[in-house]
Structures are given as C-alpha cells and as structure tokens.
Backbone as ProteinMPNN parsed JSONL, in Angstrom:
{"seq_chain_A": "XXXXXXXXXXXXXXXXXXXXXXXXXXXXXXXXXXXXXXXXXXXXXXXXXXXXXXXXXXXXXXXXXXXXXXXXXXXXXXXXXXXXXXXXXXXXXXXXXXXXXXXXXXXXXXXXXXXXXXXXXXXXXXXXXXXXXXXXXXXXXXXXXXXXXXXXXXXXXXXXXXXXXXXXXXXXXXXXXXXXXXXXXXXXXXXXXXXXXX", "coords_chain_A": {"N_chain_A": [[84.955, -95.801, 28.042], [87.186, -97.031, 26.175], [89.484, -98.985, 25.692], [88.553, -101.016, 27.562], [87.26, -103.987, 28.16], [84.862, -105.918, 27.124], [82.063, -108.558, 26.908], [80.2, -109.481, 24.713], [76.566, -110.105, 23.44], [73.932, -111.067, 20.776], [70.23, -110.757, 21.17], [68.993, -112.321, 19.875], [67.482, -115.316, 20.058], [66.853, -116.755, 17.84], [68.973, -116.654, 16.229], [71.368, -116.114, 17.192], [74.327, -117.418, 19.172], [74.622, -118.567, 23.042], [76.809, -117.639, 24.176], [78.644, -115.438, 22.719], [80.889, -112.976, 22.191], [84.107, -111.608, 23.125], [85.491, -108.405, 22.969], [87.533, -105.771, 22.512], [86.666, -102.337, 23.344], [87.432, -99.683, 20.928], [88.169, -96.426, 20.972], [88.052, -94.268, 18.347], [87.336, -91.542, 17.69], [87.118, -88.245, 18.245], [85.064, -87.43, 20.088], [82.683, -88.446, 22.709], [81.257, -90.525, 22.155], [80.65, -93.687, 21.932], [80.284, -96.54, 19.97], [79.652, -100.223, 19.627], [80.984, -101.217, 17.793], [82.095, -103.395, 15.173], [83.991, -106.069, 13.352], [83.305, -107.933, 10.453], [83.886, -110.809, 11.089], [83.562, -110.922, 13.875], [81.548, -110.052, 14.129], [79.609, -111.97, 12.846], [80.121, -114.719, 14.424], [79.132, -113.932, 16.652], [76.478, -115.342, 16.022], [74.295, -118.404, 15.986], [75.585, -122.495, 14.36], [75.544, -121.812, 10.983], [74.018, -119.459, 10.617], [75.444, -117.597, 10.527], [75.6, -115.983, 7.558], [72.725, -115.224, 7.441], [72.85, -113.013, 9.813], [74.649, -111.269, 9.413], [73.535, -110.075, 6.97], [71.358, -108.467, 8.492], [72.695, -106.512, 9.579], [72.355, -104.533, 12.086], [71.895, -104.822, 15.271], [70.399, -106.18, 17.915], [72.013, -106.052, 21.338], [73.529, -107.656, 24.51], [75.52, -106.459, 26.977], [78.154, -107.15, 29.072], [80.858, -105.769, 31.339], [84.428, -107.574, 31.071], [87.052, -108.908, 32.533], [90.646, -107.724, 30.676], [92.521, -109.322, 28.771], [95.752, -109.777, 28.3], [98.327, -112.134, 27.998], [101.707, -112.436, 28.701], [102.128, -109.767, 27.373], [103.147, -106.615, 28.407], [101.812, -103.293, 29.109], [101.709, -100.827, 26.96], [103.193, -97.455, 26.258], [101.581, -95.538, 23.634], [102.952, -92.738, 21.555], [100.789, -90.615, 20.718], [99.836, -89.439, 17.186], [99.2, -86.832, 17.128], [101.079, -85.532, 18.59], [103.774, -83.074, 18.97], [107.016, -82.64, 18.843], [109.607, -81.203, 20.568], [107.271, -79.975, 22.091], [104.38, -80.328, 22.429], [102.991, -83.468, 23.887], [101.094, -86.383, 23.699], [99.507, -89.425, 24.851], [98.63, -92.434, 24.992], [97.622, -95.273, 26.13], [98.315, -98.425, 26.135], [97.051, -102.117, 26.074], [96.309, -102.795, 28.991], [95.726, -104.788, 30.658], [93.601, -105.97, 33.407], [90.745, -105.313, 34.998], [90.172, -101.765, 34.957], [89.896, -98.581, 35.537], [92.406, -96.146, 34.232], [92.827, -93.038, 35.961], [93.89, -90.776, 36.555], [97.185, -89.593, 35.423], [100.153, -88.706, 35.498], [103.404, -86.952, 34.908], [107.255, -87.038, 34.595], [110.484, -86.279, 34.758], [113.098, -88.928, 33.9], [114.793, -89.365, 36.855], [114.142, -87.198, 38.288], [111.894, -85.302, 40.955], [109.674, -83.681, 39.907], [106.673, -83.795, 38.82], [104.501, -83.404, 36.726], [101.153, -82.708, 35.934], [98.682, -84.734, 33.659], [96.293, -84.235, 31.088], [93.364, -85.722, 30.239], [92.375, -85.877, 26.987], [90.717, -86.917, 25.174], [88.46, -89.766, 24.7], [90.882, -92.417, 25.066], [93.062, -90.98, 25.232], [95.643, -88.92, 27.191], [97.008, -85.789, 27.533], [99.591, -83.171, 27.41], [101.082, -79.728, 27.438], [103.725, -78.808, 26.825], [105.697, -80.492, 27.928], [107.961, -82.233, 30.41], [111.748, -82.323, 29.669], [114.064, -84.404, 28.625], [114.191, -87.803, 28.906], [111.668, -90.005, 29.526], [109.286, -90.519, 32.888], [106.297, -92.217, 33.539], [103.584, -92.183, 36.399], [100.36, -93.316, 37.045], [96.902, -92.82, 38.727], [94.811, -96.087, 38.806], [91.59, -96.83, 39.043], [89.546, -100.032, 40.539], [86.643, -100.846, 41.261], [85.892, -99.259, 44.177], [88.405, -98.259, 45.262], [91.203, -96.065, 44.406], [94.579, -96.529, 43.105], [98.287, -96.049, 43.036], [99.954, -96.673, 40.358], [103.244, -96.994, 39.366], [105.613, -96.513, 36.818], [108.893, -97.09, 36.672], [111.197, -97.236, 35.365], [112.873, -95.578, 32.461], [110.201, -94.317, 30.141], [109.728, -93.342, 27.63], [111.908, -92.496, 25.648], [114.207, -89.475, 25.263], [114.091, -88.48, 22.866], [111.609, -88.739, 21.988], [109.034, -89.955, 19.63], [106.253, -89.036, 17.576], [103.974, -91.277, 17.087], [105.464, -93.404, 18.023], [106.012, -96.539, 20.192], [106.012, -97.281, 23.24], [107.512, -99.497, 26.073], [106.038, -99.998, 29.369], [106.95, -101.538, 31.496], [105.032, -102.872, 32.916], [102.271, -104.401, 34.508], [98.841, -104.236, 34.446], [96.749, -106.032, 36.641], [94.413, -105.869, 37.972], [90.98, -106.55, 38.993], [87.499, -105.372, 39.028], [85.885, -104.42, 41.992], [82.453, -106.142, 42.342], [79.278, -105.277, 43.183], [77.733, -107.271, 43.309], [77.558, -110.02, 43.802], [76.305, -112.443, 43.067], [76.25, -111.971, 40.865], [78.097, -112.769, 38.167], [77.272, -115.268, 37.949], [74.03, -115.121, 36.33], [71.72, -114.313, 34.36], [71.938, -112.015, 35.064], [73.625, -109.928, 34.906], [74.023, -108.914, 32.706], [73.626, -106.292, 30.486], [71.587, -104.892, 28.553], [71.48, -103.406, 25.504], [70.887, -100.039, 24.483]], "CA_chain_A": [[85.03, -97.217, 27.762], [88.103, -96.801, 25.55], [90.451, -99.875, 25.901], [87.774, -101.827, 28.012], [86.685, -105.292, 27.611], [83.286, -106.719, 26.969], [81.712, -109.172, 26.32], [78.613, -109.423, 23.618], [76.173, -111.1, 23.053], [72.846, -111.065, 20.225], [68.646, -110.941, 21.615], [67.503, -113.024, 18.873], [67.823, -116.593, 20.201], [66.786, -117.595, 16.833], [70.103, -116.115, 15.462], [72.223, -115.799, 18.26], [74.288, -118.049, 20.507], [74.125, -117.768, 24.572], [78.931, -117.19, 24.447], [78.561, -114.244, 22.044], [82.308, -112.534, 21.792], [84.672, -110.783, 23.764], [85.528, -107.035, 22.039], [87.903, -104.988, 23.328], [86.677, -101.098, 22.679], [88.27, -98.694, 21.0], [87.355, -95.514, 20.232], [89.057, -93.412, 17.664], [86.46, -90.244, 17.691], [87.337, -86.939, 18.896], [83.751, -87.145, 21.086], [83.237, -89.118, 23.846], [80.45, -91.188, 21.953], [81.442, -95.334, 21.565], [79.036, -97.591, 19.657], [80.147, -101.458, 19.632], [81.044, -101.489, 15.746], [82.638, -104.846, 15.657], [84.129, -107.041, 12.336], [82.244, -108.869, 9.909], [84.048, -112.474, 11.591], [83.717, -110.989, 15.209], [79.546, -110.258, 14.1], [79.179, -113.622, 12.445], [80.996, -115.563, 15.64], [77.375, -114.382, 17.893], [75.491, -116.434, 15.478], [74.157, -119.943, 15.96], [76.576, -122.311, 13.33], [75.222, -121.467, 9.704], [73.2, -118.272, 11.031], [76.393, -116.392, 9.951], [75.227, -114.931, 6.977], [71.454, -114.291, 7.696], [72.83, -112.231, 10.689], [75.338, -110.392, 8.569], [72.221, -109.332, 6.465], [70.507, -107.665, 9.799], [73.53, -105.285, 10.226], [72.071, -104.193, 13.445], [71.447, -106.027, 16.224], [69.971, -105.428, 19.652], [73.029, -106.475, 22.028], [73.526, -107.273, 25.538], [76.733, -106.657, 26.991], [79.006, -106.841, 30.322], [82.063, -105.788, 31.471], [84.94, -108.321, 31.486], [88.402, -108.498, 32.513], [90.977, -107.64, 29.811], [93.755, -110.467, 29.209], [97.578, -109.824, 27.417], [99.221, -112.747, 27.827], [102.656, -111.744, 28.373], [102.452, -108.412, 27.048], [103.019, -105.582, 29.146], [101.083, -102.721, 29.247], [102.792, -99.943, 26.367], [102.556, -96.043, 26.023], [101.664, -94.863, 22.503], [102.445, -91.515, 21.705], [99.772, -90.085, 19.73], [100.24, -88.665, 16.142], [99.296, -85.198, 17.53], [102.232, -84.812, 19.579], [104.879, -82.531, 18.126], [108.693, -82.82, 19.777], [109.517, -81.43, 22.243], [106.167, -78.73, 22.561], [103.181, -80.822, 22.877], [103.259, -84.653, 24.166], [99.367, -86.831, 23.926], [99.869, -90.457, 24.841], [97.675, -93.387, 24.916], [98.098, -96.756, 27.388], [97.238, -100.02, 25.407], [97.367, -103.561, 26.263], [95.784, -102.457, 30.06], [95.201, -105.612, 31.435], [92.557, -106.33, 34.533], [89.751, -104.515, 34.712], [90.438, -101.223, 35.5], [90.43, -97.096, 34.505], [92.86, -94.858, 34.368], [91.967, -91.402, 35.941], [94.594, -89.587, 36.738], [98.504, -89.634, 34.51], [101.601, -87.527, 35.401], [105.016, -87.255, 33.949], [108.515, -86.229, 35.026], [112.001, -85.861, 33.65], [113.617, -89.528, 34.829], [115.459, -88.632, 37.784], [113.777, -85.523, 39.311], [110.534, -85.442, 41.625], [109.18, -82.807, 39.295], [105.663, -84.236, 38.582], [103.633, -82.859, 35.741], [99.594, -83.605, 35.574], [98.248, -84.742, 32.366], [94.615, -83.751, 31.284], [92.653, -86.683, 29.554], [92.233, -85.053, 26.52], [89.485, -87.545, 24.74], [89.029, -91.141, 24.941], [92.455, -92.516, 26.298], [94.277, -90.014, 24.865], [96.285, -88.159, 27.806], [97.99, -84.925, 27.274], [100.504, -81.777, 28.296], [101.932, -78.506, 26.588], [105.438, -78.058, 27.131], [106.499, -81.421, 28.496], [109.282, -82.232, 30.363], [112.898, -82.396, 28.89], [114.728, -85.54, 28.839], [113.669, -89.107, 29.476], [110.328, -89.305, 30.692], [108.205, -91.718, 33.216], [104.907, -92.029, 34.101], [102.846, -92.531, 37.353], [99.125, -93.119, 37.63], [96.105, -93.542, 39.498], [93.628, -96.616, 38.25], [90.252, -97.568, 39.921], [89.377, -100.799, 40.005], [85.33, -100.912, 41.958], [85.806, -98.346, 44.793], [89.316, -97.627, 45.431], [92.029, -95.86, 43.23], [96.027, -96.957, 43.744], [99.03, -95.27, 42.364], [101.195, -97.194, 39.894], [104.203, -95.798, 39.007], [106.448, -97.182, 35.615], [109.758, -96.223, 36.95], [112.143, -96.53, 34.32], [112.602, -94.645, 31.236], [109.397, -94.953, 29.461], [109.83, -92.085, 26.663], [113.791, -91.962, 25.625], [114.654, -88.326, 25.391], [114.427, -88.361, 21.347], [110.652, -89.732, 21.905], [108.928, -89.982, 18.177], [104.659, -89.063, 16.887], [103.944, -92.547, 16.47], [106.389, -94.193, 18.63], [105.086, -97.573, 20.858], [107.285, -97.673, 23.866], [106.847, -100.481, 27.002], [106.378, -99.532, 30.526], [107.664, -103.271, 31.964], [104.069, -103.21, 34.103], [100.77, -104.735, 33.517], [97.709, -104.033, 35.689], [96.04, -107.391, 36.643], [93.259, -105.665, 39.631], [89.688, -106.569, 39.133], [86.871, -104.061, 39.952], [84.931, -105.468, 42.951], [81.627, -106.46, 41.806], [78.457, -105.018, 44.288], [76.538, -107.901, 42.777], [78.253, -111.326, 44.132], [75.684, -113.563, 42.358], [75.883, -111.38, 38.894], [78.32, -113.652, 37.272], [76.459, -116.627, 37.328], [73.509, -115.454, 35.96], [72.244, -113.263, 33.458], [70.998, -110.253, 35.554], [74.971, -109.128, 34.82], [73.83, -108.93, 31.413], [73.214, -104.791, 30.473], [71.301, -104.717, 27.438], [71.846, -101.866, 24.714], [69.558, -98.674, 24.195]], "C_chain_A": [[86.211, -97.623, 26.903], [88.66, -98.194, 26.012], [89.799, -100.587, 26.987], [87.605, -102.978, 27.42], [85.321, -105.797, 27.779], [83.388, -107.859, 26.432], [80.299, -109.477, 25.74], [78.177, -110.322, 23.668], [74.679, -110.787, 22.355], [71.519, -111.489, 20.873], [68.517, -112.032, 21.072], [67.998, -114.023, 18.884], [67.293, -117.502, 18.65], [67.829, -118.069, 15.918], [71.338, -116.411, 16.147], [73.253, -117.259, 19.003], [74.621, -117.179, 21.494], [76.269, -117.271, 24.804], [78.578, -116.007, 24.204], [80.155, -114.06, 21.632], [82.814, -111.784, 23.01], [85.741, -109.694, 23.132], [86.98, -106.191, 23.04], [87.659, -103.437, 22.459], [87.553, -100.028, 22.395], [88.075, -97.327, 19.886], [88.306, -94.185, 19.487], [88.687, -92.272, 17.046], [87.074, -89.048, 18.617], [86.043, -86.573, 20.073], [83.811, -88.57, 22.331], [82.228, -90.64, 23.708], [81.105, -92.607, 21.542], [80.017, -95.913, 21.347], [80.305, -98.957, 20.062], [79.655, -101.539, 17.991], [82.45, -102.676, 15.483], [83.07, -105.538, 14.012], [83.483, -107.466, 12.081], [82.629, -110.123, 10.669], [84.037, -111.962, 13.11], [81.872, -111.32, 14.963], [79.378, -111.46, 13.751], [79.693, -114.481, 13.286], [79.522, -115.165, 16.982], [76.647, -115.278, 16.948], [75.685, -117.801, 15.718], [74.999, -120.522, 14.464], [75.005, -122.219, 12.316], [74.421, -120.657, 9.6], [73.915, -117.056, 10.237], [75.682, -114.87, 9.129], [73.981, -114.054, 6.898], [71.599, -112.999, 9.292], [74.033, -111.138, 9.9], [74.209, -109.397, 7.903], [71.553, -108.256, 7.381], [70.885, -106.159, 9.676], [73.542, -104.677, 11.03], [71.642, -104.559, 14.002], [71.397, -105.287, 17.529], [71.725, -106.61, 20.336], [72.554, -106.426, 23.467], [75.182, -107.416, 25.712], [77.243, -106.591, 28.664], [80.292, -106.714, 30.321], [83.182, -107.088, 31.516], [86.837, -108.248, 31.848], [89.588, -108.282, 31.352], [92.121, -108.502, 30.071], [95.106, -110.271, 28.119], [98.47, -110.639, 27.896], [100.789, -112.798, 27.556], [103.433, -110.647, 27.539], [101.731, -107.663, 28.407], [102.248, -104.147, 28.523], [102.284, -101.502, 28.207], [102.338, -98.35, 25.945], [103.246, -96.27, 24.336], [102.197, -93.525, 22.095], [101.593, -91.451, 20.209], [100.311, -89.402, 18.245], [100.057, -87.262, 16.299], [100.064, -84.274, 18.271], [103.184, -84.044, 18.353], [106.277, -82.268, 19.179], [109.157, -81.552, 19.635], [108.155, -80.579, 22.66], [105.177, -79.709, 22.91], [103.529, -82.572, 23.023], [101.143, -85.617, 24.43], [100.254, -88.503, 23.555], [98.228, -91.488, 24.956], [98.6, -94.714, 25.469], [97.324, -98.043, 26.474], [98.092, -100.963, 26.208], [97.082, -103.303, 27.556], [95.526, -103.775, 30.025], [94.194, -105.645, 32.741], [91.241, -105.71, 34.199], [89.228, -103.139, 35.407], [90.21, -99.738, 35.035], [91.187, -96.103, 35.061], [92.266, -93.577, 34.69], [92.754, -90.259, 36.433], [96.4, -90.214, 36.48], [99.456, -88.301, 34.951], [102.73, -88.093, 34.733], [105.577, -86.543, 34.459], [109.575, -86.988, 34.272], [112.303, -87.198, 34.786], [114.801, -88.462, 35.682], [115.327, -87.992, 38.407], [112.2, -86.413, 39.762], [109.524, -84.735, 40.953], [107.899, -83.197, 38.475], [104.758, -83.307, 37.995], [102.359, -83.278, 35.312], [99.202, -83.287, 34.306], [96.707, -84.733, 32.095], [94.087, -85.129, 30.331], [91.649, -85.56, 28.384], [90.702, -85.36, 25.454], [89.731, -89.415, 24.647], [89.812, -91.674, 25.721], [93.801, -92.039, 25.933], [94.46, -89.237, 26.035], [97.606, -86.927, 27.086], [98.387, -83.819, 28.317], [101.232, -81.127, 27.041], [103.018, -78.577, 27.036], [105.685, -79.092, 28.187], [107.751, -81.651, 29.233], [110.622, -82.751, 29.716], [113.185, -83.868, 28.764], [114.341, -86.741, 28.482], [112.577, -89.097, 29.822], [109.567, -91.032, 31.171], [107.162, -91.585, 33.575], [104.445, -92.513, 35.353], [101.157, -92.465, 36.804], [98.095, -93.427, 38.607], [94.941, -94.361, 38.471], [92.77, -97.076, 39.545], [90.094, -98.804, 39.546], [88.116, -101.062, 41.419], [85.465, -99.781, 42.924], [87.084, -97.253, 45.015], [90.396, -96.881, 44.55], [93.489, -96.245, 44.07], [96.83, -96.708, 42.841], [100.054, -96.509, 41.405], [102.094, -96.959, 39.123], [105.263, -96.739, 37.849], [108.11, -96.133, 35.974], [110.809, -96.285, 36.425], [111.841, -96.127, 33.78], [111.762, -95.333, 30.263], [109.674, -94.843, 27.998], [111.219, -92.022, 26.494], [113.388, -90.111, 25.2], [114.124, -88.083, 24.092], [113.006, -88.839, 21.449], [109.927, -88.973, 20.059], [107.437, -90.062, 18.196], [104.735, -90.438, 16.636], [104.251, -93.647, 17.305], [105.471, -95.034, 19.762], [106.479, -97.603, 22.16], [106.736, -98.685, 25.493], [107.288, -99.869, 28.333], [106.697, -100.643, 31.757], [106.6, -103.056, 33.076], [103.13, -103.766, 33.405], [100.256, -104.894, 34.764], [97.212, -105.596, 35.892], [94.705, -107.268, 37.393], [91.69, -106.079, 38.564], [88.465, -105.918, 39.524], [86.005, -105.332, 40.686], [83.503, -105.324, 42.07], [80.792, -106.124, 43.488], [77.702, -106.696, 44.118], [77.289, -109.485, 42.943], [77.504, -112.514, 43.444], [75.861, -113.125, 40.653], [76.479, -112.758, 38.084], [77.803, -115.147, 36.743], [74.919, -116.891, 36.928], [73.344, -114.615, 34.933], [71.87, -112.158, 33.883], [72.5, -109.532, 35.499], [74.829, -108.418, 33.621], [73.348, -107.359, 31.025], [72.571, -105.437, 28.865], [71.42, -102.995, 26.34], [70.378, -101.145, 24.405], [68.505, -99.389, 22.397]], "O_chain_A": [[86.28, -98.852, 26.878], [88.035, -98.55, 27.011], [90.726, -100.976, 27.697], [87.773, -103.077, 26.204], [84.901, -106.025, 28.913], [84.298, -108.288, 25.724], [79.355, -109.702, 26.497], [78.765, -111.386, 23.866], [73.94, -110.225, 23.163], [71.536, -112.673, 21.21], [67.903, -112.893, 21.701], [68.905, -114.23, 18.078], [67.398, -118.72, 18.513], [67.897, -119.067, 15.201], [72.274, -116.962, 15.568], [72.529, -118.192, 19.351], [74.844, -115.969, 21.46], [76.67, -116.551, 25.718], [78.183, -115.306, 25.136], [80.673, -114.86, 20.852], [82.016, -111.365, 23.848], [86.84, -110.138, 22.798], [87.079, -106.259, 24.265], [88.154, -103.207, 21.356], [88.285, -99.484, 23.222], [87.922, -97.226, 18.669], [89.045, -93.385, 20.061], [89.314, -91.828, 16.085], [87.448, -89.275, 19.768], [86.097, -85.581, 20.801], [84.716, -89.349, 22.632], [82.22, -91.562, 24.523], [82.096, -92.584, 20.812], [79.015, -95.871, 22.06], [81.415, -98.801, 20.571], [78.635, -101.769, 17.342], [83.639, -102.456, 15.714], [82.058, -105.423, 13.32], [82.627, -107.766, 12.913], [81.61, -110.716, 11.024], [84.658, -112.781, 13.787], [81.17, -112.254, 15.35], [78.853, -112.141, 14.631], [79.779, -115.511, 12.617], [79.105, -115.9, 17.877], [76.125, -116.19, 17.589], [76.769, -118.385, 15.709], [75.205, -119.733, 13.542], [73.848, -122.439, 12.673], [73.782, -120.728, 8.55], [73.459, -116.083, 9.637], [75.406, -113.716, 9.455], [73.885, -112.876, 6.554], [70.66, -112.316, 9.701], [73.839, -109.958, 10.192], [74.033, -108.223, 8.228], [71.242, -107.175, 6.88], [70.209, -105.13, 9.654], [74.561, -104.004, 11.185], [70.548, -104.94, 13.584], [71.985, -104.323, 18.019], [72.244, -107.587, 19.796], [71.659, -105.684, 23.871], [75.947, -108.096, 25.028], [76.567, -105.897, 29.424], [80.989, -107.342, 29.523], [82.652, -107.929, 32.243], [87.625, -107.484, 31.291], [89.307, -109.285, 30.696], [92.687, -108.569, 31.162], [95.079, -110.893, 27.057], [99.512, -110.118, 28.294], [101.213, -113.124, 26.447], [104.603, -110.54, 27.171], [100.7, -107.806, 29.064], [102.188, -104.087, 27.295], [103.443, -101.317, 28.58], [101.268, -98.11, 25.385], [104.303, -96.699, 23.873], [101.349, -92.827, 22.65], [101.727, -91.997, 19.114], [101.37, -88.783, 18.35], [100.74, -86.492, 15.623], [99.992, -83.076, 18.544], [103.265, -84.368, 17.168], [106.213, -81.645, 20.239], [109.071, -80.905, 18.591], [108.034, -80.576, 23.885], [105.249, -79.91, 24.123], [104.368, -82.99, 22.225], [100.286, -85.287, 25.249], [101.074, -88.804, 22.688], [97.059, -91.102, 24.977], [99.78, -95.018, 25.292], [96.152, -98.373, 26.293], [99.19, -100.848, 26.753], [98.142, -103.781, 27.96], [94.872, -103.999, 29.006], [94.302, -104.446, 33.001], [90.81, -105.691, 33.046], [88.261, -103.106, 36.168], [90.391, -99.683, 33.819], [90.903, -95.373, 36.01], [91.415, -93.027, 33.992], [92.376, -89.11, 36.657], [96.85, -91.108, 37.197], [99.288, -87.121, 34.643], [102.963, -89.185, 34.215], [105.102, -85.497, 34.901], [109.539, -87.935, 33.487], [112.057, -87.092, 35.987], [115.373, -87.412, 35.388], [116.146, -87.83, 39.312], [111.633, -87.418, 39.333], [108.379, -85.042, 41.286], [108.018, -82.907, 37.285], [104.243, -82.438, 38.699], [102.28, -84.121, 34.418], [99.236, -82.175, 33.778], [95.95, -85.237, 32.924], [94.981, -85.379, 29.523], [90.709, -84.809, 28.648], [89.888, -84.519, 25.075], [90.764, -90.079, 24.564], [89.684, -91.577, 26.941], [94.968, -92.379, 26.13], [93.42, -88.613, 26.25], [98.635, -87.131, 26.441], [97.935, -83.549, 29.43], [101.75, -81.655, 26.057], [102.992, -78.147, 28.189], [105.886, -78.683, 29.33], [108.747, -81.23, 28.645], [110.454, -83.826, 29.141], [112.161, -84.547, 28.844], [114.042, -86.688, 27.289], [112.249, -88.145, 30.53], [109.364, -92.066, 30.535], [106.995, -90.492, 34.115], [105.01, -93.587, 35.559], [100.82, -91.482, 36.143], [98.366, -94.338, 39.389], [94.292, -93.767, 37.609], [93.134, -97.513, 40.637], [90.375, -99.061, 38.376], [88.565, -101.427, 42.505], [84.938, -98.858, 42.302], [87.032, -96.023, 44.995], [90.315, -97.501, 43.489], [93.586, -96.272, 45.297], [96.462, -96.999, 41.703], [100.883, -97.157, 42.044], [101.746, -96.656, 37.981], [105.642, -97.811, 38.321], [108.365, -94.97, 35.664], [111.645, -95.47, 36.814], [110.64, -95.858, 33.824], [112.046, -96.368, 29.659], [109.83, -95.798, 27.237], [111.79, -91.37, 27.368], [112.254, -89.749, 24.886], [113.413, -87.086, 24.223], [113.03, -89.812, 20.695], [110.237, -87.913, 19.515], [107.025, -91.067, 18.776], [105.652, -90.803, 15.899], [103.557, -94.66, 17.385], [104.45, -94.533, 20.232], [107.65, -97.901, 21.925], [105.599, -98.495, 25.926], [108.392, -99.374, 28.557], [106.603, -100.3, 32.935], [107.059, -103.028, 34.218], [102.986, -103.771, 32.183], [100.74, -105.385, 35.783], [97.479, -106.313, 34.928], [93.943, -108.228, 37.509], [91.638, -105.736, 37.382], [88.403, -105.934, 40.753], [85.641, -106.456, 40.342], [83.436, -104.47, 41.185], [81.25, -106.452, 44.583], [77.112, -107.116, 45.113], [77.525, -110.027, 41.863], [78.138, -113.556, 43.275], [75.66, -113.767, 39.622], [75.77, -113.598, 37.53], [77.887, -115.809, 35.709], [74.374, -117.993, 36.979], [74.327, -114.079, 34.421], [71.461, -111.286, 33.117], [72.55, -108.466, 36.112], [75.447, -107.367, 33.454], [72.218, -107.274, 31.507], [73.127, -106.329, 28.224], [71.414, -101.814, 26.687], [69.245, -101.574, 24.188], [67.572, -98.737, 21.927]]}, "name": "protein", "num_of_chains": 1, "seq": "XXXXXXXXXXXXXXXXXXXXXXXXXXXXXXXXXXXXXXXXXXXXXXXXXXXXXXXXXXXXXXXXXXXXXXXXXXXXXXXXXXXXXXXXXXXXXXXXXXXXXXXXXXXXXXXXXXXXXXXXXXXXXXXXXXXXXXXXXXXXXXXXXXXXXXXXXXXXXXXXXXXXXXXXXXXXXXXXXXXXXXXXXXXXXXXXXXXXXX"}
C-alpha cells in the first residue's frame, strides 16, 4: 500500500463526518505491516465541526476506507535514492509522487545508452533495489498494474546522473495517470465501496 491513496473516513456518526480525508500511505518500516497513523489536523478534519477535540481524545478510531486515485498537480513522478545506497556498490530507490491509481511490480535499470537491462528486487515497501549497479547514467523501465493488466513504462532519459548521491531526489519527466478498472461499476456511488478496518 506504500505510496497509495485513500480515502478515510470515522464509524461514529456522532463524531464523524460522511467526506472524512484523503491520506496518502507511507510506510517507513522495514516489515510489510501499514497501519493508517495519520496527523493530529488530518484526525481532527473526520470530525463533525467542534467534534475536533473530543475525537482527538479517542486516539483510536474504527475507520472505513477506499482506494482513491492519487493526484500531483504538475509534478512528475521522481526517483529517490534511498539512504541505504552506497556509490557505486549498492543502489535502493523509491518512486514518489505516482500519480493514478496504480502499482509498481516490476523495476529495471540500465547504463543510458545500452540495452543492458538489470532487474530490481522490491526490497520492502517501495523501496526497489540491486548490488552492483550499472556504471554511468542510469534509466529506468517498469511494469505498473492498474485492475487487470500490467504496461511497461519506460523514463528514457537520464534519470540517475553518473555521480548519483544517498539521498538524492531526481525527476523522471513521466507521471502515471491509469486508473485500476473497478469490477464493481455501481461501488462509487454508494457506500458498499467503503472497506471497513479490522
């Protein structure tokens, strides 16, 4: 669920309103476990007005939630690299600002210029990695799903300059926009879209 979008919303119509919020998750655990642990002004924004603080008090709240599309407004889609990379031996990246509603499931890399395609293992969360990277420049291809099908999209200039940096934010001039099909053609307009939490 990593870099997904939801949207929340509180049981307790006493407390609650029927909007709720829209979250985007992000999970910064080494396991594969994601709660919805959310801001004090995102939690006080499901409450009816002046509910705020008696729902602050709660601190835990039954939720329901659904998927929704993710929106970046003229931002493109940018590889992170991870603080666990070390130059040039190990390379772990991360994809933010994903627009549509979509998941990554399969990341390669090659040296711009060559065909020489290197698969990257999803190492936790939406951290992607590789040992012994290639040299140079580097771009990425992947495959995202979006409801049944997967489709390759490939960032084909230089994502990674040669000199790439632990830390470093660099833009891949794409942004996903696909939608996953929905089995459920009436879901959105009522609330049987609505998943409730464990």
């Amino acid at each position: 669920g990593c870099s997904a979008c939801y949207q929340i919303r509180c049981t307790d119509p006493k407390l609650c309103n029927k909007s709720g919020a829209t979250i985007v998750v992000a999970d910064f655990t080494q396991n594969n476990q994601t709660d919805f642990v959310v801001s004090r002004s995102t939690f006080s924004s499901l409450a009816i007005a002046k509910k705020g603080p008696r729902l602050l008090k709660s601190g835990i709240i039954d939720i329901e939630y659904k998927r929704v599309p993710c929106e970046y407004k003229g931002q493109n889609m940018v590889v992170k690299v991870d603080q666990s990379s070390q130059y040039p031996y190990y390379l772990a990246v991360q994809f933010l600002y994903q627009g549509g509603q979509t998941e990554i499931v399969n990341v390669d890399v090659a040296q711009v210029g060559t065909s020489e395609w290197h698969y990257m293992t999803r190492n936790h969360g939406a951290v992607w990695d590789i040992e012994k990277p290639p040299g140079g420049a580097l771009q990425f291809r992947f495959v995202v799903t979006s409801g049944y099908d997967g489709k390759w999209l490939w960032a084909k200039k230089s994502v990674l300059p040669s000199d790439w940096k632990s830390g470093g934010v660099y833009g891949t001039g794409i942004q996903i926009s696909d939608v996953a099909r929905d089995i459920c053609n009436a879901c959105d307009d009522n609330d049987s879209a609505w998943a409730e939490s464990p």
